[in-house]
C-alpha positions in Angstrom: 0.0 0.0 0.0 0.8 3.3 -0.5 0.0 7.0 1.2 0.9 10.5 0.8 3.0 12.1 3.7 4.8 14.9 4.8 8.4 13.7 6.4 11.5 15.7 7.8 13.8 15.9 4.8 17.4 15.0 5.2 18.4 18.9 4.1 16.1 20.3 6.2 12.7 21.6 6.4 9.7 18.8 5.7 8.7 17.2 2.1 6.6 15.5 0.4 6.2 12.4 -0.9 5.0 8.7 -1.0 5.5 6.1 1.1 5.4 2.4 0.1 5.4 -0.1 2.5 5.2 -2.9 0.1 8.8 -3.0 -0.5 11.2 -4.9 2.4 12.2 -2.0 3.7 9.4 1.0 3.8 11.0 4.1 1.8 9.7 7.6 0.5 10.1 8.9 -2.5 10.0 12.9 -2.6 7.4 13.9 -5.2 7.6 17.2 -7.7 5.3 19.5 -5.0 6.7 21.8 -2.4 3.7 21.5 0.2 0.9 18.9 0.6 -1.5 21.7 -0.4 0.0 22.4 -3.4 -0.8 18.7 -4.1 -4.0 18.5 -3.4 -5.2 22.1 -5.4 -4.3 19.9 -8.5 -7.1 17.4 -10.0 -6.9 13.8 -8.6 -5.4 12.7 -12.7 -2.5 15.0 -12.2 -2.1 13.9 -8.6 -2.2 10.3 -9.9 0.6 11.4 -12.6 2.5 12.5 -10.4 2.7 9.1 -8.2 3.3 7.5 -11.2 6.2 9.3 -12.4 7.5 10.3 -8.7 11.5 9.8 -9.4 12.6 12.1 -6.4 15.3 11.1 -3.9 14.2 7.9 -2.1 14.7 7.8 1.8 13.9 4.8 4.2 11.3 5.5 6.8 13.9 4.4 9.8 15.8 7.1 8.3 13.0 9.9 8.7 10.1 11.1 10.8 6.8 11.8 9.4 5.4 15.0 10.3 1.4 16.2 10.4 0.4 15.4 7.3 -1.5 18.4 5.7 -0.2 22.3 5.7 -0.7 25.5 4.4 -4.6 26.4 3.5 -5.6 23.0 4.0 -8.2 22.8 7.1 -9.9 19.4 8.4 -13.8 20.0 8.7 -15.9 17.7 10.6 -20.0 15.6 10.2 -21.3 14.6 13.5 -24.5 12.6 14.3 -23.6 10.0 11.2 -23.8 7.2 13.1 -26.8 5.7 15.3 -24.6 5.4 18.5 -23.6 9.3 17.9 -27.3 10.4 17.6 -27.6 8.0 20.9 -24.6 9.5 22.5 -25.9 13.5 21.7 -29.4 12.8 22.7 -28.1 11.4 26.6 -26.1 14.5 26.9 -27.9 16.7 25.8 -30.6 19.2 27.1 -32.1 20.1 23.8 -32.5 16.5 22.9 -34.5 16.8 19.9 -32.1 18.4 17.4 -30.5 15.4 17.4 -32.8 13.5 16.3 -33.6 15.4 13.8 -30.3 16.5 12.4 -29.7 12.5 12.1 -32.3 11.9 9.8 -32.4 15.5 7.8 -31.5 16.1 4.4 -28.8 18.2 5.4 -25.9 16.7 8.1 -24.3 18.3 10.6 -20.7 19.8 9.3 -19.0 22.3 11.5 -15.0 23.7 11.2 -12.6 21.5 13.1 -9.2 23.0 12.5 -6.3 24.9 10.3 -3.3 22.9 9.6 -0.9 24.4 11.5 -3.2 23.5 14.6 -3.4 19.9 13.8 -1.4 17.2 15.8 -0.4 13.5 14.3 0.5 10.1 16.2 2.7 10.6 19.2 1.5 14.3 20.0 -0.5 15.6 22.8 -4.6 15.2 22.7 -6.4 18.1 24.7 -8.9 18.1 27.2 -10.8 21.2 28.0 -9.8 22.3 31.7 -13.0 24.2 32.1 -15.1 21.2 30.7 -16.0 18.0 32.6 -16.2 15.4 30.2 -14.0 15.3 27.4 -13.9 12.6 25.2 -11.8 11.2 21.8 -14.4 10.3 18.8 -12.4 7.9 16.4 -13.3 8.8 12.5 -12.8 7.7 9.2 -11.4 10.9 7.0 -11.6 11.7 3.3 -8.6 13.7 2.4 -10.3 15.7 -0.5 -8.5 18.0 -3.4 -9.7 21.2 -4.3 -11.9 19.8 -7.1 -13.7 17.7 -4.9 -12.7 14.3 -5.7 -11.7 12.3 -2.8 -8.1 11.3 -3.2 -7.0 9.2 0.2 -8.4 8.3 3.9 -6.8 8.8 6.9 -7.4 7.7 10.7 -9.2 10.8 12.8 -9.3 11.9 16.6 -12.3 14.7 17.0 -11.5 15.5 20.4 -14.8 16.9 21.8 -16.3 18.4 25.5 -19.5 16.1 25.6 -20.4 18.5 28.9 -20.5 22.3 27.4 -22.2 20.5 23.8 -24.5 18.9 26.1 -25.5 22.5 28.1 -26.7 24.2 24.7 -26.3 22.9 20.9 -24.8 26.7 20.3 -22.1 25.8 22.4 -20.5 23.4 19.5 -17.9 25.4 18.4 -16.4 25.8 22.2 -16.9 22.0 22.6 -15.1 20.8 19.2 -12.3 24.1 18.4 -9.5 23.9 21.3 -5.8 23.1 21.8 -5.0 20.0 20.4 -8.5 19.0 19.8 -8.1 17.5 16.1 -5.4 14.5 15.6 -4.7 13.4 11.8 -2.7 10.0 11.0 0.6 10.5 9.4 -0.6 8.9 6.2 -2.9 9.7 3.9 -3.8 5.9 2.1 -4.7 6.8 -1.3 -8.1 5.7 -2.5 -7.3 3.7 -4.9 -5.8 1.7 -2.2 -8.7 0.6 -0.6 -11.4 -1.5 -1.8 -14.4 -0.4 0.2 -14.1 2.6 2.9 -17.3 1.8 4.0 -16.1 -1.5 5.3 -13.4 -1.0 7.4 -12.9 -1.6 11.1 -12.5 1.3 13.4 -11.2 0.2 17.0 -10.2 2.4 19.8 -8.6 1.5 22.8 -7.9 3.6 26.4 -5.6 3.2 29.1 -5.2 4.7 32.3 -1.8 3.3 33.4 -1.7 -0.3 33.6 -5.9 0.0 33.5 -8.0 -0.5 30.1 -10.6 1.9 30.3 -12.4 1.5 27.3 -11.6 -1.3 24.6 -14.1 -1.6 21.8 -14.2 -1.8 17.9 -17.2 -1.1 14.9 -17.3 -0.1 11.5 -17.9 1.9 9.0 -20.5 0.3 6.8 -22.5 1.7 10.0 -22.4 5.4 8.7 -26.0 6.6 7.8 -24.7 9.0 5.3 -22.9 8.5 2.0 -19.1 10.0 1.4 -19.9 12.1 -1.4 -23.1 13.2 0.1 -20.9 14.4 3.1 -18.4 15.9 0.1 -21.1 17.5 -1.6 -23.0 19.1 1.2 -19.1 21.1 2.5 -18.2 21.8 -1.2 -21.8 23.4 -2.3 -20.8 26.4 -1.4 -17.3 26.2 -0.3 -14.4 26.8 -2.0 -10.6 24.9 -0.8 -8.0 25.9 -2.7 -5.7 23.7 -1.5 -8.1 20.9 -0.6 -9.5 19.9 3.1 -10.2 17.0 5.1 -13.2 16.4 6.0 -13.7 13.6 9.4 -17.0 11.7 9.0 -18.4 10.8 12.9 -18.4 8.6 15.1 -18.9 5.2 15.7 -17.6 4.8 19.2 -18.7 6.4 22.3 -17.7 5.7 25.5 -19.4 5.7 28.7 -21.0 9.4 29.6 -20.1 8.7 32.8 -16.3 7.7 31.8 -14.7 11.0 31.0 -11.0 10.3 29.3 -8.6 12.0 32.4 -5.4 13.8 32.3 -2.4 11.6 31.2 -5.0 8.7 29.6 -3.4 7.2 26.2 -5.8 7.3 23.5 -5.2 4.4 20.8 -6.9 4.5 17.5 -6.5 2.1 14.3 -8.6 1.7 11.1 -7.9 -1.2 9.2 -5.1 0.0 6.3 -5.2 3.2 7.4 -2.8 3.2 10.3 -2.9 4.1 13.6 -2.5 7.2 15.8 -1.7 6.9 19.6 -1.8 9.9 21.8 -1.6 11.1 25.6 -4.2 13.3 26.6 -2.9 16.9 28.4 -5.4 19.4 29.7 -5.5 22.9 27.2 -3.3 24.4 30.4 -0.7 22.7 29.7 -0.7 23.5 26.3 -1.0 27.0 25.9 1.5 29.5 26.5 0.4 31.9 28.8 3.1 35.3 29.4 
């Protein structure tokens, strides 16, 4: 298989490139672009080309570190109530129970801004938890890594970070409870499409520790979503331009307990089948911040 990353180039700086793990020893080739951006404001043909031709210096992963994989203009967006268990999950929560309901089974979904790229974090980073919230929790999503015309060109493994306690107080509250420090987490590799067979039939699985204790431990998939990917695709590009393309993180499937807040120092594991896995230590917004 192969996926589109962003790695810390031996000269310097971070490229881009493609990673292919079918060969003995996993290597990266550098492709023709400056920024991932640039690559995805291009059509997915000349993206494809591109792969195809890709004769850049070649490095060995062991030899480089990948970095977040999206920059410049490229934001992630975000769908909630997709799946039954989210709809669930919003309605127990929540004092305005109704809108969930209905947003679940309207013609519109639910899409709301998640975060730029430069506030991003990838496997190995920090996940934040809202000090002034008391119950924040990780929502493990599928994402579509979409160019600027768009055409989905890869998927990628997703942490929407969210307070489940200030969303819960008032639905208006939903940017405060999903826009924070270290709220959005984006696997390092961005599987191209034409890499997997059926992205609506993969396994997402998410696992929690608290020291030695396994908190939460539980798996579903994706052939659960209620909505289609290009429905999702079509409703944030209507009326939306990316220049440089977006990612766009399609719900949740797993919820845990509303009375099992994750906790300061919890490691938050999340794998979807062929799309790699992200593992992260959750740090409250405090700690994050810098403060003069």
């Amino acid at each position: 298989m192969t996926s589109l990353v962003r790695f810390a180039s031996p000269g310097g700086g971070v490229g881009v490139g493609i990673l292919d793990e079918a060969s003995p020893a996993a290597t990266i080739t550098s492709l023709a672009v400056e920024t991932m951006g640039e690559l995805l404001s291009k059509p997915s043909s000349e993206i494809s080309a591109l792969i195809a031709t890709a004769d850049g210096p070649t490095m060995a992963l062991a030899d480089s570190a990948l970095s977040v994989p999206i920059d410049g203009r490229t934001p992630v967006w975000a769908a909630g109530v997709t799946y039954t268990i989210s709809r669930d999950a919003r309605i127990e929560e929540s004092v305005v129970e109704d809108v969930y309901a209905k947003v679940y089974d309207a013609q519109r979904p639910e899409l709301f801004y998640k975060a730029a790229s430069w506030e991003v974090m990838t496997d190995g980073d920090p996940v934040g938890r809202r000090d002034d919230s008391i119950n924040d929790t990780p929502e493990p999503e599928l994402g579509l890594v979409v160019n600027a015309h768009g055409e989905i060109v890869a998927y990628t493994v997703c942490n929407d970070m969210s307070s489940r306690s200030i969303e819960g107080e008032n639905p208006l509250y939903l940017p405060q409870a999903k826009m924070f420090a270290a709220s959005c987490v984006v696997g390092p590799m961005l599987r191209l499409a034409s890499d997997i067979a059926d992205p609506l039939d993969l396994t997402i699985r998410m696992r929690i520790t608290r020291g030695a204790e396994v908190v939460f431990d539980d798996e579903a998939s994706t052939s659960r979503l209620h909505r289609s990917l290009d429905e999702l695709v079509g409703h944030l590009t209507a009326a939306m331009n990316f220049p440089e393309g977006v990612v766009l993180s399609t719900g949740t499937c797993l919820v845990p307990a509303l009375d099992a807040p994750v906790l300061d120092g919890d490691v938050v594991e999340i794998e979807i089948d062929g799309l790699g896995r992200i593992t992260n230590r959750v740090t409250c917004t405090s700690q994050l911040l810098p403060r003069s």
